[in-house]
C-alpha positions as a printed Julia matrix, in Angstrom:
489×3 Matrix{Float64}:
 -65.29  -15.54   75.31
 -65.73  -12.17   75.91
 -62.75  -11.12   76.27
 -61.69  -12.29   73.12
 -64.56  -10.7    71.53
 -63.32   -7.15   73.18
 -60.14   -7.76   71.6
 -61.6    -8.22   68.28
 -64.24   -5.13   68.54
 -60.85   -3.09   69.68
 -58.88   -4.25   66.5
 -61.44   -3.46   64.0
 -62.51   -0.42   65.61
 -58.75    0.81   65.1
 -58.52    0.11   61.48
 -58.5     2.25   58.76
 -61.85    2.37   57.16
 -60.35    4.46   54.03
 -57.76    1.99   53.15
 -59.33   -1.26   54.75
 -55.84   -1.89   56.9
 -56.21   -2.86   60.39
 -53.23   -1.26   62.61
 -50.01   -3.27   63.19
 -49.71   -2.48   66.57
 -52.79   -3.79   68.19
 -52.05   -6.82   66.17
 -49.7    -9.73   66.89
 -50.05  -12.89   64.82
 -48.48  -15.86   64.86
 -48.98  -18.77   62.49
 -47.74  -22.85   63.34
 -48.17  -25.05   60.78
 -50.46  -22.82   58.55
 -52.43  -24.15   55.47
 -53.36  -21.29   52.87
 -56.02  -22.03   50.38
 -56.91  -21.07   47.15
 -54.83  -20.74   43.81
 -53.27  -17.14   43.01
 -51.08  -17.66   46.28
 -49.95  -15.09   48.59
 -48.3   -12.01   48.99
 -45.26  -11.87   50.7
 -43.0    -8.37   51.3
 -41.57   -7.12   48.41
 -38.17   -4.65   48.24
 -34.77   -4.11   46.63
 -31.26   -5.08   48.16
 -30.53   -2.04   50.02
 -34.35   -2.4    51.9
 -33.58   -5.74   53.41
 -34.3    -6.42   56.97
 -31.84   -7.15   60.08
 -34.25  -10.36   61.3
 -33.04  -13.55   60.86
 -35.43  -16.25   59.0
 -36.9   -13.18   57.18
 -38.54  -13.72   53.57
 -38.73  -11.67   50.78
 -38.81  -11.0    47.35
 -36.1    -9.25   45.9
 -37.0    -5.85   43.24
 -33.49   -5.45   42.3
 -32.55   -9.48   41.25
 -35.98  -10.98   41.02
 -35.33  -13.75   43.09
 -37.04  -14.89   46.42
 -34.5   -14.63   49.12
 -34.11  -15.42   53.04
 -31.72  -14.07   55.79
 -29.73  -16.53   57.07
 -28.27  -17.24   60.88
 -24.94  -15.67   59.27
 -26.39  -12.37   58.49
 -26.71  -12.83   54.53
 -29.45  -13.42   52.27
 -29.56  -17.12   50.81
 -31.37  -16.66   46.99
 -33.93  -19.36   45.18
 -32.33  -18.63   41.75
 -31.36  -20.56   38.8
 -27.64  -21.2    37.9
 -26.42  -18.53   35.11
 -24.95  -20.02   32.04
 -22.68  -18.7    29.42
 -23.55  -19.15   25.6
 -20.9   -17.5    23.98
 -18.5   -14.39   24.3
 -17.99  -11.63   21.61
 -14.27  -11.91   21.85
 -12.02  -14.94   22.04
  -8.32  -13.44   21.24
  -6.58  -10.58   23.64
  -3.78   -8.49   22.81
  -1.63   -8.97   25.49
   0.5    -6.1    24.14
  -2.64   -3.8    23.35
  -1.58   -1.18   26.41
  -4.73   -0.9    26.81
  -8.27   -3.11   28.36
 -10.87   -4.91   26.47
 -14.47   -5.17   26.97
 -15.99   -8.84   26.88
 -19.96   -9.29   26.14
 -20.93  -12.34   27.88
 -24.36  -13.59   26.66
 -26.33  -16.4    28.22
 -28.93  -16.8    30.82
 -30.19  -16.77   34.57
 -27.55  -13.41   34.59
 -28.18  -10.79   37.82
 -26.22   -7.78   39.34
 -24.63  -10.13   42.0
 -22.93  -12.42   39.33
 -19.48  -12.08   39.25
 -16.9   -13.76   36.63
 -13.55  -15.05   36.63
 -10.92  -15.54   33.79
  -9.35  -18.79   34.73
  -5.99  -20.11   32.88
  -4.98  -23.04   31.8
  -2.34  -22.55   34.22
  -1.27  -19.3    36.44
  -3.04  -16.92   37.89
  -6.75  -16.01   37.05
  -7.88  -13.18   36.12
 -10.37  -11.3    37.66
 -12.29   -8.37   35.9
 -12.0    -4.43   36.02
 -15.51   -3.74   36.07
 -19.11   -5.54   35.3
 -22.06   -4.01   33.7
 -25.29   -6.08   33.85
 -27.19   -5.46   31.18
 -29.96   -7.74   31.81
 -30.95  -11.45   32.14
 -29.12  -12.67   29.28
 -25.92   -9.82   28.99
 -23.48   -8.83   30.99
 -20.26   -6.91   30.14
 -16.91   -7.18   31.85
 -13.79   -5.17   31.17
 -10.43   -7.02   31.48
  -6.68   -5.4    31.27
  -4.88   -7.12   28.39
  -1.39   -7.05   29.76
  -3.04   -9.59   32.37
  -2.9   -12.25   29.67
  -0.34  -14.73   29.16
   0.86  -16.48   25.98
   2.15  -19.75   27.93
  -1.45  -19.77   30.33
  -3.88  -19.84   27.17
  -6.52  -20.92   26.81
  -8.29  -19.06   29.38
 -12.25  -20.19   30.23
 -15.1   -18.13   31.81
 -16.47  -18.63   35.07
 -19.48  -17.0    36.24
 -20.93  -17.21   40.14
 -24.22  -16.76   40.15
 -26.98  -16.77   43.09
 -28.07  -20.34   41.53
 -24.65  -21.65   41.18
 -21.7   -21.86   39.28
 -21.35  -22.11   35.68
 -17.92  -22.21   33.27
 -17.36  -21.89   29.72
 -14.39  -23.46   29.24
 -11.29  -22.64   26.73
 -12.79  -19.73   25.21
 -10.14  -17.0    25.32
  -6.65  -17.11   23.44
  -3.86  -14.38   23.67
  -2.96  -13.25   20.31
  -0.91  -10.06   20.04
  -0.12   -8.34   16.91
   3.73   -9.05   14.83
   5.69   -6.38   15.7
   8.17   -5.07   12.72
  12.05   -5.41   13.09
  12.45   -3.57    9.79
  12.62   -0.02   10.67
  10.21    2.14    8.33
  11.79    4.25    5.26
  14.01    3.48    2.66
  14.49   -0.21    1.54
  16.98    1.01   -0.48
  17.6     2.49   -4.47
  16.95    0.22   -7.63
  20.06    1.19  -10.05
  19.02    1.47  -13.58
  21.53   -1.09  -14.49
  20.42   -3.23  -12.25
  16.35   -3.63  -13.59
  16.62   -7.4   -14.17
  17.33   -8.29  -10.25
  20.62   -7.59   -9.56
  19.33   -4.97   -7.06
  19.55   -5.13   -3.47
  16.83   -4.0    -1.54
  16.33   -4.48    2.11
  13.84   -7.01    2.82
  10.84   -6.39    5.4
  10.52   -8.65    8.21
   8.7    -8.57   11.92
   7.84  -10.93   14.75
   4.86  -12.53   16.77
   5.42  -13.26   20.45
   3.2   -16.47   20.09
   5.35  -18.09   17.21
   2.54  -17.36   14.32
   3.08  -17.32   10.51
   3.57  -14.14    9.87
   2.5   -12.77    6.22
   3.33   -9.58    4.45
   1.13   -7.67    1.81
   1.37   -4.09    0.45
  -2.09   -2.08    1.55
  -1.42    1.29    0.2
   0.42    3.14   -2.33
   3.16    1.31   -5.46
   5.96   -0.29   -5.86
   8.09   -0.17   -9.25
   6.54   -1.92  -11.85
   7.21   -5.57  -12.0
   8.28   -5.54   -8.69
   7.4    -8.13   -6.27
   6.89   -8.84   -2.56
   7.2   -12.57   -1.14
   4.59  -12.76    0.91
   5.7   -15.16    3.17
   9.66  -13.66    3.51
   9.72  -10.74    3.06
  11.8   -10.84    0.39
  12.01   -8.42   -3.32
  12.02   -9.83   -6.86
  11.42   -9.51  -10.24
  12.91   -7.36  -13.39
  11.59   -3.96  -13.04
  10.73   -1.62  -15.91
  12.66    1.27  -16.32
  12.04    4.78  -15.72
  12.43    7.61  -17.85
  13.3     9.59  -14.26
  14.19    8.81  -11.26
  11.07    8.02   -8.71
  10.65    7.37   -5.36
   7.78    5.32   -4.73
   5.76    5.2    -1.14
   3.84    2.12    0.4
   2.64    1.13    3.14
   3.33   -3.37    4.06
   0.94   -5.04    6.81
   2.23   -7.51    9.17
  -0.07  -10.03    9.53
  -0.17  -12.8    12.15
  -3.34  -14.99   12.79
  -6.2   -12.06   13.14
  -3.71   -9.8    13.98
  -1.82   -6.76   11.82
   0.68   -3.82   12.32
   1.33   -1.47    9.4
   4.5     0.09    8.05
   5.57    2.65    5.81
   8.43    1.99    3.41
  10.03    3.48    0.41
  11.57    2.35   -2.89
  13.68    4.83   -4.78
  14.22    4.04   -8.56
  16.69    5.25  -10.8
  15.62    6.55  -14.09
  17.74    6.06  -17.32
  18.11    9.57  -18.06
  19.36   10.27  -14.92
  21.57    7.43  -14.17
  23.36    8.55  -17.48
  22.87   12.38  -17.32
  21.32   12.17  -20.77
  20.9    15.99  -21.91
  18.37   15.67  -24.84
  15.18   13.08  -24.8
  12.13   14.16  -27.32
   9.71   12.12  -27.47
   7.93   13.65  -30.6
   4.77   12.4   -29.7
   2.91   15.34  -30.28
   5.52   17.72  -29.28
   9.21   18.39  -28.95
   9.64   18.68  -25.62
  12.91   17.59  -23.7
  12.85   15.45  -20.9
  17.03   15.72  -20.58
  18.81   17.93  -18.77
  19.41   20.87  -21.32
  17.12   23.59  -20.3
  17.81   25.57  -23.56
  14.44   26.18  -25.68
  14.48   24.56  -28.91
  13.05   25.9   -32.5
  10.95   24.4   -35.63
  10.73   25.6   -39.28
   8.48   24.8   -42.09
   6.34   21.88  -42.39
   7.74   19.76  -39.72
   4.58   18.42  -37.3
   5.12   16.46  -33.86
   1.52   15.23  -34.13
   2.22   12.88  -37.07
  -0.24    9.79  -37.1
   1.2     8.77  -40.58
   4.0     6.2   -39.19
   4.03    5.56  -35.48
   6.29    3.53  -33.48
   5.26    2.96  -29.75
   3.94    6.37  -29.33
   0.59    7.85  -30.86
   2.34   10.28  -32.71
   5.81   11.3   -34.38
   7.61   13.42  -35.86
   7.74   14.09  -39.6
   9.9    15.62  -41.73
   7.52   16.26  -44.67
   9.75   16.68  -48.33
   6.72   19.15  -49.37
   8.57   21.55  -48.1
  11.48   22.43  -45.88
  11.14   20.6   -42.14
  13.4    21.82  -39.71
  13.98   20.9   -35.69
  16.83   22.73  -34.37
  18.62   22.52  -30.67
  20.79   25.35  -30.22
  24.45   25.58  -29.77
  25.44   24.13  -26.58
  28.29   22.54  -25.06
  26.04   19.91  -24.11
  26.83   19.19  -27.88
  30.41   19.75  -27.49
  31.78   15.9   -26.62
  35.58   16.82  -27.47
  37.32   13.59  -27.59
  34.91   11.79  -24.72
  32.4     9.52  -24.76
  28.74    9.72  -26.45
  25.58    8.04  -27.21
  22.94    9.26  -30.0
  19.91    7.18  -30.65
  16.2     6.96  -31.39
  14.11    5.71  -34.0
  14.09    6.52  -37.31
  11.63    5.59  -40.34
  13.11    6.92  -43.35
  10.28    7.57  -46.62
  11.47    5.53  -49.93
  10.55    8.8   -52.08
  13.22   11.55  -53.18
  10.67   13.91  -54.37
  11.57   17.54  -53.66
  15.0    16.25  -51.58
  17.87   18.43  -52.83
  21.02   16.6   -52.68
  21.7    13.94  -49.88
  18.82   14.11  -47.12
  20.06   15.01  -43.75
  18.66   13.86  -40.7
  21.0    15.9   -38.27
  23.85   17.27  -39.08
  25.62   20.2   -36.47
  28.35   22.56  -38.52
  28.21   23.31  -42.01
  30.73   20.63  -43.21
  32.81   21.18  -40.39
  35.75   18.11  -39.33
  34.72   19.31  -35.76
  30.78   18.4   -36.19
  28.55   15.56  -36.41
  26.08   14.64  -39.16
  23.77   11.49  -39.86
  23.57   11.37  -43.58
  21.61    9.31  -46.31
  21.11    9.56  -50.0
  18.33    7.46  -51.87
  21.05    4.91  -53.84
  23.6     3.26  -51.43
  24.64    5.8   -48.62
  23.94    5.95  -44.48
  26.64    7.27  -42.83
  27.96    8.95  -39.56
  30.77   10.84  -38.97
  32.24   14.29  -38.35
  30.86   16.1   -41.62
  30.3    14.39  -44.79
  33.06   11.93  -45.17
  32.15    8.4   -43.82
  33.55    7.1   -40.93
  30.88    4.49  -40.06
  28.43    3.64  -42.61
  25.59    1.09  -43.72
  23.42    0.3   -46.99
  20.74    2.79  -46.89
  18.33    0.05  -48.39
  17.82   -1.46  -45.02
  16.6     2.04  -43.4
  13.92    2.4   -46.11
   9.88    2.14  -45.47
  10.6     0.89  -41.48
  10.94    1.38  -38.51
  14.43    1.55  -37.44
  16.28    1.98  -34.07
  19.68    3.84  -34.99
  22.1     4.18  -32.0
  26.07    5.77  -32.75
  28.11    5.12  -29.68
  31.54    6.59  -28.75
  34.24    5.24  -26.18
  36.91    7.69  -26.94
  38.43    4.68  -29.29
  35.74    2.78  -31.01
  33.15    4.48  -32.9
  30.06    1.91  -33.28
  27.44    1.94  -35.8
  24.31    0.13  -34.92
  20.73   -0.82  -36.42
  18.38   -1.97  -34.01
  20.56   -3.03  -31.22
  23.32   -4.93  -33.57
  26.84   -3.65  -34.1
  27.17   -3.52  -38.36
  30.03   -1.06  -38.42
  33.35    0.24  -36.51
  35.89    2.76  -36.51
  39.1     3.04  -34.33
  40.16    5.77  -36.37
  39.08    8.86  -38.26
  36.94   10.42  -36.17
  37.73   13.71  -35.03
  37.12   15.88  -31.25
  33.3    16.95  -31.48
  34.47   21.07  -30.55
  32.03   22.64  -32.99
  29.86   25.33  -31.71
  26.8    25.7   -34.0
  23.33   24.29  -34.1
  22.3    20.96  -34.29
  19.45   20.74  -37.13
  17.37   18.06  -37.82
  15.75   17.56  -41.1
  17.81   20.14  -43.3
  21.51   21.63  -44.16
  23.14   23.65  -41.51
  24.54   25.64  -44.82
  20.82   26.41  -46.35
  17.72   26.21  -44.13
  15.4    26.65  -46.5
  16.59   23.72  -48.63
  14.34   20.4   -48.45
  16.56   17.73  -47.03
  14.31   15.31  -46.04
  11.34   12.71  -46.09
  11.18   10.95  -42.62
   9.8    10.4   -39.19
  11.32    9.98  -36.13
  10.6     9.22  -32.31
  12.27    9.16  -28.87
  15.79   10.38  -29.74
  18.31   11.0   -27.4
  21.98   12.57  -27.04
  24.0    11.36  -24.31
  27.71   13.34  -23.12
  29.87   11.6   -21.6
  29.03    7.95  -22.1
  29.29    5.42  -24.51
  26.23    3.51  -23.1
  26.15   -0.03  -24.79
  29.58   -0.85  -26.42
  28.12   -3.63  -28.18
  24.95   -5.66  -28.99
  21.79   -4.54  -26.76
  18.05   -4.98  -27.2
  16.06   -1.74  -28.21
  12.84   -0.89  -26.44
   9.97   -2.76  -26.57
   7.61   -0.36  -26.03
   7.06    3.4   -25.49
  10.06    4.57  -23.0
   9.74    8.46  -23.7
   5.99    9.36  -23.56
């Protein structure tokens, strides 16, 4: 009994009175079948991963997973930890073709640092992550290369090990890669003005998806020609198009789009505009000016009273022409041998309202007439009883009743083949000539609205809007439709 008591008076006299602690050395305890009372429990040593000791059957808490843990007789550290479980993912479709790696947030619960994950196919080889960030109990991150995923081995589930156990998601992963386009980017080819109602060929778009999906096709940026149409699901052009004044080339960009998945394109449609496709020299408008959209570059004069800004009669446009018979109203294009058709084709037209009232109109009203009654010119002459006639000066060579020009709008066209000399009121053939008309050499002024042989004269009481002279073609050669609506703005 003494002894003993010794012992104790030598352990307590060693302790540390500051901190209370009795020194580990003069003390060596051993406990068999202990009881420990109370309710709060007891403290056992606590440390992270990298502290743990060499001694098997030690017991510990854990800092870095929060777990209680134990060393085993093999040297590792057996964990009393829930199983992890896996809620969802935030992605379900890989891009096998990406070239690149995707990040996958796993959310759930029971996650720690030691957790690690497997992608496992529906057949092949699984898959096993880049990297793993652990984010906390309920997130964890891995990174996975996308090339590792296989069309044939979806779906692909999620397997996490945990300290607890082992928990999978299953099916949760799908490769999906985006169409790939077989249509090379560019031109899809030229729309033909004569070919506006369909007869155009344009190339049509088309791509493919590795994984067999419907593959649909929609414009995202830029236009197409107006009333031109993309099939959706082929690819395919359609549609009559509305002409152009000039040629355009319009840019657009088509998506590919398969499932989730899209690739972009850019394409381009070129359209041929009337004027060019027919190398029309002269096209005024007369809405508001007398500007030429042709090819003649020559600068063109006015006289008089004659306004482009006319709101009194008005076709498609806002405004027109008129040729006031207050006083003289002249429009002249110079002398040019864009004039000069010889024997060879031509096509004059535009519209044409001519005023029921002679007042102040000296003789027969002109509305052009190039050469001063020369067999080598051109003239479109009317007078206010029967006459309307075409032809070289004035002599008739193809003619109508003037009472079906008066107080309307009418769309006068004179077409030449280098044979045939057609007359034509809104679109309709109503006179020809095979004969009588004479090579087109004259090299004066074309006036509108007066007599090349007085310029002061009044000679006339009309309006008139989007007129054209065309060399070298005779562009319908028989019954057409006019315009039905505003074509030179």
């Amino acid at each position: 009994m003494g002894n003993r008591t010794r012992k104790i008076a030598e352990i307590l006299g060693n302790a540390n009175h500051t901190t209370g602690k009795l020194d580990s050395g003069n003390l060596d305890v051993n406990f068999e079948n202990t009881t420990f009372t109370g309710t709060e429990g007891i403290k056992i040593p606590v440390g992270t991963t990298a502290q743990r000791g060499t001694t098997t059957g030690q017991w510990r808490y854990n800092s870095d997973t929060g777990y209680f843990e134990g060393r085993n007789a093999g040297g590792t550290f057996n964990a009393i930890a829930p199983a992890p479980t896996i809620l969802s993912i935030d992605v379900t479709e890989i891009d096998s073709a990406s070239g690149g790696t995707t990040n996958i947030v796993l959310t759930g619960t029971n996650f720690s640092s030691a957790d690690t994950v497997t992608l496992i196919p529906s057949s092949g080889s699984n898959i096993t992550p880049n990297s793993y960030v652990h984010t906390n109990l309920t997130s964890k991150t891995i990174n996975v290369t996308d090339s590792d995923f296989v069309s044939a081995n979806e779906p692909y589930s999620v397997k996490i090990t945990g300290l607890g156990g082992i928990f999978t998601l299953e099916n949760q992963i799908n490769v999906d890669s985006a169409p790939t386009w077989t249509t090379s980017s560019g031109s899809l080819g030229t729309i033909d003005h004569t070919e506006l109602p369909s007869s155009y060929t344009l190339t049509s778009v088309a791509a493919s998806d590795v994984d067999g999906d419907t593959i649909a096709y929609t414009k995202t940026t830029g236009t197409l020609p107006t009333g031109l149409s993309l099939n959706s699901s082929t690819g395919a052009w359609s549609g009559t198009v509305t002409g152009l004044v000039n040629t355009t080339t319009y840019n657009f960009t088509l998506r590919a789009t398969a499932n989730s998945k899209t690739t972009d394109r850019a394409f381009s449609i070129t359209q041929e505009g009337e004027l060019d496709n027919y190398g029309t020299e002269y096209a005024f408008s007369f809405n508001g000016d007398s500007d030429n959209s042709g090819s003649n570059a020559d600068s063109y004069t006015t006289a008089g009273s004659v306004v482009f800004n006319s709101t009194g009669q008005t076709k498609f446009n806002a405004n027109s022409a008129y040729f006031t018979n207050s006083a003289v109203s002249r429009f002249t294009i110079p002398n040019s041998s864009d004039l000069q058709f010889g024997t060879g084709s031509f096509t004059i037209e535009g519209w044409v309202y001519l005023v029921n009232d002679s007042t102040n109109v000296s003789l027969s009203a002109r509305v052009f007439q190039m050469g001063t009654n020369s067999s080598s010119g051109i003239a479109l002459i009317h007078n206010y009883a029967s006459e309307f006639m075409f032809g070289n000066t004035h002599t008739e060579i193809v003619g109508d009743d003037v009472s079906n020009w008066f107080g309307q709008w009418r769309y006068f066209t004179v077409d030449y083949d280098g044979t045939n000399l057609r007359l034509y009121r809104d679109g309709t053939v109503i006179d020809t000539a095979t004969s009588g008309f004479n090579s087109v050499t004259e090299t004066a002024d074309l006036h509108f609205g007066v007599y090349p042989g007085d310029l002061t004269d009044t000679r006339s009481n009309m309006y008139l809007s989007e007129w054209q002279f065309t060399k070298g073609v005779a562009k319908y050669q028989g019954n057409f439709t006019p315009k039905v609506a505003a074509f030179l703005t």
